[in-house]
C-alpha positions in Angstrom: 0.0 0.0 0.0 2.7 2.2 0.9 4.7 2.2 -2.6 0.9 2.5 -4.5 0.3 5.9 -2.7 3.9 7.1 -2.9 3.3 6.6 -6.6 -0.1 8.3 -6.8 0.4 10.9 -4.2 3.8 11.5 -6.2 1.1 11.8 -9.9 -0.9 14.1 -8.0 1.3 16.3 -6.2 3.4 16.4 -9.8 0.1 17.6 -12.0 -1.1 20.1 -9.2 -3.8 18.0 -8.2 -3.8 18.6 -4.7 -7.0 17.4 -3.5 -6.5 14.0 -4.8 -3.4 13.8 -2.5 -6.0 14.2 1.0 -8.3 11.3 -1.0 -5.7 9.1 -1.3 -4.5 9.6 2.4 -8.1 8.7 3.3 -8.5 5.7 1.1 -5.2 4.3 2.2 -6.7 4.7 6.0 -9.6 3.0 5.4 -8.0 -0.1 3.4 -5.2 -0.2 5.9 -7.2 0.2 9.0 -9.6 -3.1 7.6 -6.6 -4.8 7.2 -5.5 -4.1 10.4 -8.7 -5.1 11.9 -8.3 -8.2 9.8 -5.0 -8.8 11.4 -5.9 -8.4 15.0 -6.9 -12.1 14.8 -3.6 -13.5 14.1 -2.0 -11.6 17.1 -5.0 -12.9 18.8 -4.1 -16.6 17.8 -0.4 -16.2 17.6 -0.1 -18.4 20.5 -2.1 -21.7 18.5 -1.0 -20.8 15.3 3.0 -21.0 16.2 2.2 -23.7 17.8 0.7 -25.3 14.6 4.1 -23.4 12.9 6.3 -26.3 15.3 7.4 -23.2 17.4 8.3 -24.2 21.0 5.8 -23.2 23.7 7.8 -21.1 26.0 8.6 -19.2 22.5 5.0 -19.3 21.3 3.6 -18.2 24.8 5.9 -15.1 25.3 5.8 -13.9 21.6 1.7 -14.7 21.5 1.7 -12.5 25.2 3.7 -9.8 23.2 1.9 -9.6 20.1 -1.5 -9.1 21.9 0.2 -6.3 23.8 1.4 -4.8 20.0 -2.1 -4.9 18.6 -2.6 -0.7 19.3 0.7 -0.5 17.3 -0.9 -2.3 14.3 -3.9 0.9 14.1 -0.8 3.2 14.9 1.5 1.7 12.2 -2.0 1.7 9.4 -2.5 5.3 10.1 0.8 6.9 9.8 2.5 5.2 7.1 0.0 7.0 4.6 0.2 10.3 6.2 4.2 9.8 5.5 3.9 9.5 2.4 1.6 12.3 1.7 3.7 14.4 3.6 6.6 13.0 1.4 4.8 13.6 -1.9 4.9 17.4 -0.8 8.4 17.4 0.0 7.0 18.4 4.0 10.3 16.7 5.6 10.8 18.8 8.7 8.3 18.3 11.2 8.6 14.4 10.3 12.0 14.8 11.3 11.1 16.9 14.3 8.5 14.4 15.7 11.2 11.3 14.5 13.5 12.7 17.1 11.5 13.6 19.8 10.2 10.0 19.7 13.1 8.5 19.7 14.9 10.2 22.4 11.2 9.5 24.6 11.7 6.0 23.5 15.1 5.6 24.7 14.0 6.9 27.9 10.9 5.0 28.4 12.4 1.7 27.2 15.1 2.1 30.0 12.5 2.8 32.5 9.8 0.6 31.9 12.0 -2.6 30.9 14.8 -1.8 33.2 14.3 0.3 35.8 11.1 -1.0 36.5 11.4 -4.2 35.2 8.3 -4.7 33.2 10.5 -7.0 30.7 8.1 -7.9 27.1 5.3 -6.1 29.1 7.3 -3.1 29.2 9.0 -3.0 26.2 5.2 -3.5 24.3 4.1 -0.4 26.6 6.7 1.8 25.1 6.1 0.9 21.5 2.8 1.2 21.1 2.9 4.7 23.5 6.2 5.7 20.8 4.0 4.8 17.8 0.9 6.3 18.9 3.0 9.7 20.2 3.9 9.6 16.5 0.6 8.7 14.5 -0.9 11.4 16.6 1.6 14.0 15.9 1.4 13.7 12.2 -2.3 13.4 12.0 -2.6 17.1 13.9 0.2 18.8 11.8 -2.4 16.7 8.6 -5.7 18.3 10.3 -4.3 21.7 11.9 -4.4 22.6 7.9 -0.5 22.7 7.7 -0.5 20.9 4.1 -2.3 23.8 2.3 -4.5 22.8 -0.5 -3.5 19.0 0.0 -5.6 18.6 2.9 -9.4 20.0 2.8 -10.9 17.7 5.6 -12.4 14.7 5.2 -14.4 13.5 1.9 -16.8 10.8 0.8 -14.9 10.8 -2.4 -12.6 8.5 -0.3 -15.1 5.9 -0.4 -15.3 6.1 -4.6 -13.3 3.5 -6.4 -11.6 1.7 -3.1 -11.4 -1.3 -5.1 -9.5 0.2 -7.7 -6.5 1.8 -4.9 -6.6 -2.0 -3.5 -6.0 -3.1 -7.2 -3.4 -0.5 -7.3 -2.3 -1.6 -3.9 -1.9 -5.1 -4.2 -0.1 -5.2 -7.4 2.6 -2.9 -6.6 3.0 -4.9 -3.3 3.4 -7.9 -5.3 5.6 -5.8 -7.8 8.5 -5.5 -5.0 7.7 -8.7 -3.0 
């Protein structure tokens, strides 16, 4: 999904189209938050299904505890990889940069605390991810909606709905392209 809008967002932005670039960030939320939603049931079931993989239990139970606790990530991680790449299409590279190194020096911090000061171990170090990838998700999406992008962002639009099966189409095979 993530090479099909950095190709269209990249058209759009290139023939001045700038509402199309907010559409596509929409359609790419929508198709990647359903697949994300989709998903939740193999972090659900990551315990039985490395266990039907031949993975040892100790191994199965800790990374199936773990990938539970990672399930906010996976909404996180389906909202702000489009908005990068809409604010990539526009050339918008400094506040990405700006947020990118506030979160990691929080992460840093947070990851020694929680894992070893306080000693929350997998617990801890699923705390800080998802609160590193949230921090981050949120802080793109209000430099998107404070109206920071100009004419690329006009709110949100039912034209995001039209043709979703043509974006997956577009999607899917430029995933398959560089598989």
């Amino acid at each position: 999904m993530g090479r099909a809008l950095e190709t269209l967002c990249g058209q759009a932005y290139g023939r001045g189209n700038m509402e199309m670039l907010g559409i596509y960030l929409q359609r790419a939320w929508i198709l990647l938050n359903t697949a994300a939603a989709v998903l939740i049931f193999t972090y659900i079931f990551g315990v039985s299904i490395l266990h039907l993989l031949g993975q040892t239990a100790t191994i199965a139970t800790a990374a199936g505890s773990f990938g539970i606790r990672m399930i906010p990530q996976l909404f996180a991680y389906a909202t702000v990889i489009p908005i990068i790449k809409f604010l990539q299409a526009q050339s918008i590279i400094l506040p990405m940069a700006l947020i990118a190194a506030v979160a990691a020096v929080t992460h840093v911090v947070l990851s020694w605390l929680f894992m070893m000061k306080l000693g929350w171990g997998l617990t801890g170090a699923a705390v800080v991810l998802d609160g590193s990838w949230w921090f981050i998700t949120l802080a793109h999406f209000t430099y998107v909606l404070m109206g920071w992008c100009g004419p690329a962002w006009s709110g949100f639009s039912w034209k995001a709905f039209n043709n979703l099966t043509g974006f997956l189409h577009v999607s899917f095979t430029s995933a398959v392209m560089f598989w």
